[in-house]
C-alpha positions, 0 to 999 in steps of 0.5 A: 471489473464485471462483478468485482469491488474497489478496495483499498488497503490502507497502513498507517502504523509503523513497521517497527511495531508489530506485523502490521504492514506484513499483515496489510500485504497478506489482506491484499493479496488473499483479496486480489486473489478470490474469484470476485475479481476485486480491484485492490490498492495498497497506500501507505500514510502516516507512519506507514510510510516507513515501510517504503524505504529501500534498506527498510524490511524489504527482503519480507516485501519483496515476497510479495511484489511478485503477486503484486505485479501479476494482479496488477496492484498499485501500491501508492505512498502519501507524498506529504507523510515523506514529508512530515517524517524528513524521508526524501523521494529518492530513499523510497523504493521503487515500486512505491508511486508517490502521490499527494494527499489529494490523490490519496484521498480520491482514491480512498473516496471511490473505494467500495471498502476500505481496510485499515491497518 
């Protein structure tokens, strides 16, 4: 990351109202993509973490895990908000990496900027 950034994308509204998620996938991949050679992570809180269902809109998310995987993104999901909404690690698709809060907030803590959708 010679001249990059470290920026997190951070969801935590609910894919049911409105395009946020969407929205938050699209930042992450025009951010991935400048000349600056930023590093970027997508985490998912809160309601946010809705998304990560495996029947839960992913026919739109699939269009771009393919991007994700060729800029080597993380895509991480808050353990504790699975928790909080009842959702059990298995319903949670597989390119989501659970991490505990603490994890989360490491790397929202070394994160040049942070984007919050």
């Amino acid at each position: 990351m010679a001249n990059g950034k470290s920026v997190t994308v951070l969801v935590k509204n609910s894919p049911f109202r409105g395009n946020f998620c969407e929205e938050a996938m699209r930042a992450s991949i025009g951010l991935a993509s400048t000349i600056d050679n930023h590093t970027i992570k997508l985490v998912f809180i809160g309601d946010g973490v809705w998304f990560s269902l495996k029947d839960i809109k992913q026919k739109e998310f699939l269009k771009y895990i393919i991007s994700f995987k060729a800029f080597s993104m993380d895509i991480a999901i808050e353990k504790e908000s699975l928790e909080k909404l009842n959702i059990v690690d298995d319903k949670v698709a597989e390119d989501f990496k659970i991490k505990s809060r603490a994890e989360i907030l490491q790397i929202l803590k070394s994160s040049d900027h942070v984007f919050t959708f």
